[in-house]
C-alpha positions, 0 to 999 in steps of 0.5 A: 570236312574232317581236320588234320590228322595226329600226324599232321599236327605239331603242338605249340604251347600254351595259347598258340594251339598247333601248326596245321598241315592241311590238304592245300597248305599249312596253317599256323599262328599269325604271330607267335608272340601274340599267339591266338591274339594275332589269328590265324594264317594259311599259306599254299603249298605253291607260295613256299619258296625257301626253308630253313632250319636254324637254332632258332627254328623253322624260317619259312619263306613265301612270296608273300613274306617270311615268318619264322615258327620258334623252336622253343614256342613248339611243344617238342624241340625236335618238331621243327625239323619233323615240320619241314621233313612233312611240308617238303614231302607235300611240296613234292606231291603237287602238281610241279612240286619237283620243280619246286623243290629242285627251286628250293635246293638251290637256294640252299646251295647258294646259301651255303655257298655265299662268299663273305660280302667283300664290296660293301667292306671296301667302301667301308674302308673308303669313307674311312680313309677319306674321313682319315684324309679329312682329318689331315686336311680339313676344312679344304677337303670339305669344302672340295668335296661336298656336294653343293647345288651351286657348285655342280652347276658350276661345273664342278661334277666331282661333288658327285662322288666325293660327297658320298664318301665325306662325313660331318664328324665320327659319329656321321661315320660310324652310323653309315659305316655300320649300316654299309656293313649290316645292310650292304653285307646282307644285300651282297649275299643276296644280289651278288657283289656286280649287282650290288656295286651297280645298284650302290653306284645308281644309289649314290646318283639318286642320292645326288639327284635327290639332293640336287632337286632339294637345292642342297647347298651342304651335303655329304655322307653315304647314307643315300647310298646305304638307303639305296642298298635298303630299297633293293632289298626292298624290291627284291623282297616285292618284285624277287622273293623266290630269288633270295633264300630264306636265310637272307630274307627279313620279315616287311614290317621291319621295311614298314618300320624304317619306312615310317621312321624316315617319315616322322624324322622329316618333320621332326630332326632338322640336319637330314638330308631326306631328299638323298635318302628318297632320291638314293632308296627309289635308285636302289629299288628300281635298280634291284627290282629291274636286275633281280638277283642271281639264279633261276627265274621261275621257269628255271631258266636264266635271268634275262637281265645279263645284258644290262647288268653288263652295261651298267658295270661299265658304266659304273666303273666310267662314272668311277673313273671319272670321278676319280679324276674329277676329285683329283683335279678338284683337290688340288684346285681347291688347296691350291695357292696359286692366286690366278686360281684362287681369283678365278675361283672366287670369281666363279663363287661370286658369279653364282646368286643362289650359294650359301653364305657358309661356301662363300664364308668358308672360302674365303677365311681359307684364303685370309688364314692361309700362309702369307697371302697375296694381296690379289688373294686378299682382294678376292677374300675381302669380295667373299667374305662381304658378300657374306655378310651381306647375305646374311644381313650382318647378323651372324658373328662367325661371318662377320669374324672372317671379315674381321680376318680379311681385314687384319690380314690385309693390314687394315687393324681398325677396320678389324676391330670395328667388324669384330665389335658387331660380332661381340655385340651378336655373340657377347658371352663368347670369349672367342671374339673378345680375344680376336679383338686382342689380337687385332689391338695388338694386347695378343700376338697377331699369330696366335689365334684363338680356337674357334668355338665351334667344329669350322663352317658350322654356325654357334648354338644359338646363332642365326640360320643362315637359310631357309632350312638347314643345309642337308647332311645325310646320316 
């Protein structure tokens, strides 16, 4: 059997050999990094979905995959070009090959056709301007907003949502707002902004799902989203990849990759919600697998999935519309100085066997430190705050501390005093608890209270663990 013709062969440089146009394909380098080291590949003429011809080189997209063949790794910089002239003329001459290419164009045209992503900016913008909200209010807004087991089975749905609008700090935030951008913008291009907005709203609910199955009592942040917007590139890349042109495409091992970071950081980086990030990646896989993207299926005709992407909208936007009273309701419940509220709710914490200590501690030093509370408010702390601390077997300073502040507020300065002792003793190389203390005793102003020593409802380095597991907080 003879080889490839001069004609149809286009050097590469050293150690790679040639990229080969052959009778039923193309062969060529597995890798162009490794060249002869990696073996070689062939890929039919049939499994071409999609080329382009960028700077870089030649991206040529399979349903198996994409690889790009380097413009500076051939031996000529025009062959690129010359390369994808021949692979469409040969495309053409097979059977169905008209079809084929017409597949092809058309992915071209929507390419260069796309509309910059507008969706995944303005969630962007959202987890900002509720970051900017928490900064104004915090901690009532956390504590209002976050997602907690508990809590949602208490009725409180609106955690639902709010909680995958919240971040744990500016670092929290600029990690999941990049990835919104980088990975939202590029899963926008390729499914659609509709699309994409139902498969962000399926993620944020497999996120929740997730961390409801985990019995998360902390956990908040968009990156059960962001996972979900990485499984449906996923599932288009599985399920679609002749859907997506070429330019969108990105090579799998790169999915592998993330796939098997998550894996290790489960074991390894304690803090992270991995059961949002499985629970909002599986949604987005099998929300974007199911829709598929926009454009012709493999017969040209229509994709069939109109009729459920258009039940799905409206239910995003009822699930959104819902949320949104929801956390309306939820906010002004949760800073409300109404006593019969805050005596309801604190009955309502106290009813629940299984919630964190740190809900029911927060709660209630919100209560003792709010301005002029009233005794009824006072008493529904002091049940809080010692439920706490008998949850957490009088061992973490900061739980005793409130206690200490119910007591002072309410007026009773020994009982203060001697609560706070148990959390020097806990804590002794913390000035934050002796001056406490001198509040109490009178030697400081009863209004001028010390700075915390650590970020509000987050235990000191070197306290003990308040559960099991540390609270989930996706990232």
């Amino acid at each position: 059997m003879e080889g490839p013709t001069p004609e149809e062969r286009f050097e590469l440089g050293p150690g790679l050999g040639a990229v080969e146009i052959e009778p039923g394909g193309l062969r060529h380098p597995r890798s162009m990094l490794l060249g002869r080291l990696a073996g070689r590949s062939f890929t039919p003429w049939w499994q071409i979905t999609d080329l382009a011809i960028g700077g870089l080189g030649l991206r040529v997209a399979t349903r198996r995959g994409i690889f790009l063949l380097r413009r500076n790794r051939f031996r000529d910089p025009a062959a690129p070009e010359a390369l994808a002239r021949v692979i469409l003329g040969r495309i053409e001459a097979t059977p169905g090959g008209e079809t084929q290419l017409a597949r092809i164009r058309a992915l071209g045209e929507r390419a260069r056709a796309a509309r910059r992503p507008w969706l995944v900016r303005v969630a962007a913008g959202l987890c900002v301007a509720a970051f900017g909200f928490q900064l104004l209010f915090s901690p009532h807004a956390e504590l209002a907003g976050v997602f907690s087991t508990s809590l949602v089975g208490a009725g409180e749905l609106w955690r639902l949502v709010t909680a995958n609008v919240l971040h744990g700090g500016p670092f929290h935030l600029a990690v999941n707002v990049g990835c919104l951008l980088l990975i939202g913008g590029l899963a926008e291009r390729c499914l659609g902004a509709s699309t994409t907005g139902v498969v962000m709203g399926l993620a944020a609910a497999g996120a929740m799902l997730g961390s409801w199955l985990a019995d998360y009592e902390w956990a908040l942040g968009a990156s059960g989203v962001v996972a979900g917007l990485v499984g449906a590139l996923v599932g288009l890349e599985l399920r679609h990849p002749e859907q997506v042109p070429a330019v969108w495409r990105l090579p799998r091992r790169i999915f592998v990759g993330v796939l098997v970071l998550e894996s290790v950081s489960m074991g390894s980086i304690p803090g992270i919600a991995h059961a949002a990030h499985a629970g909002g990646f599986a949604a987005g896989l099998a929300a974007a697998a199911w829709l598929g993207a926009p454009g012709a299926r493999d017969d040209g005709a229509a994709p069939a999935a109109g009729g459920r992407l258009a039940r799905l909208r409206l239910a995003n936007v009822a699930l959104v519309a819902v949320g949104v009273l929801g956390v309306a309701r939820g906010a002004l419940l949760a800073v409300s100085p109404d006593p019969a509220v805050i005596e309801r709710r604190a009955s309502v914490l106290l009813e629940l066997e299984d919630i964190s200590p740190w809900i029911l501690n927060n709660e209630a030093w919100l209560i003792a430190t709010s301005e002029r509370p009233g005794l009824r408010q006072l008493d529904a702390a002091l049940a809080l705050a010692e439920r706490a601390v008998a949850d957490t077997g009088r061992e973490d300073p900061n739980v005793l501390d409130t206690l200490a502040e119910v007591h002072f507020a309410a007026g009773r300065s020994e009982q203060a005093v001697a609560t706070i002792d148990e959390a020097i003793a806990l804590a002794p190389a913390e000035p934050y608890f002796r001056e406490q203390r001198r509040r109490y005793t009178g030697e400081r102003e009863a209004g001028d209270r010390p700075a915390p020593p650590s970020p509000f409802g987050a235990p000191p380095p070197g306290s003990p663990s308040l559960e099991p597991e540390p609270p989930g907080i996706p990232i």
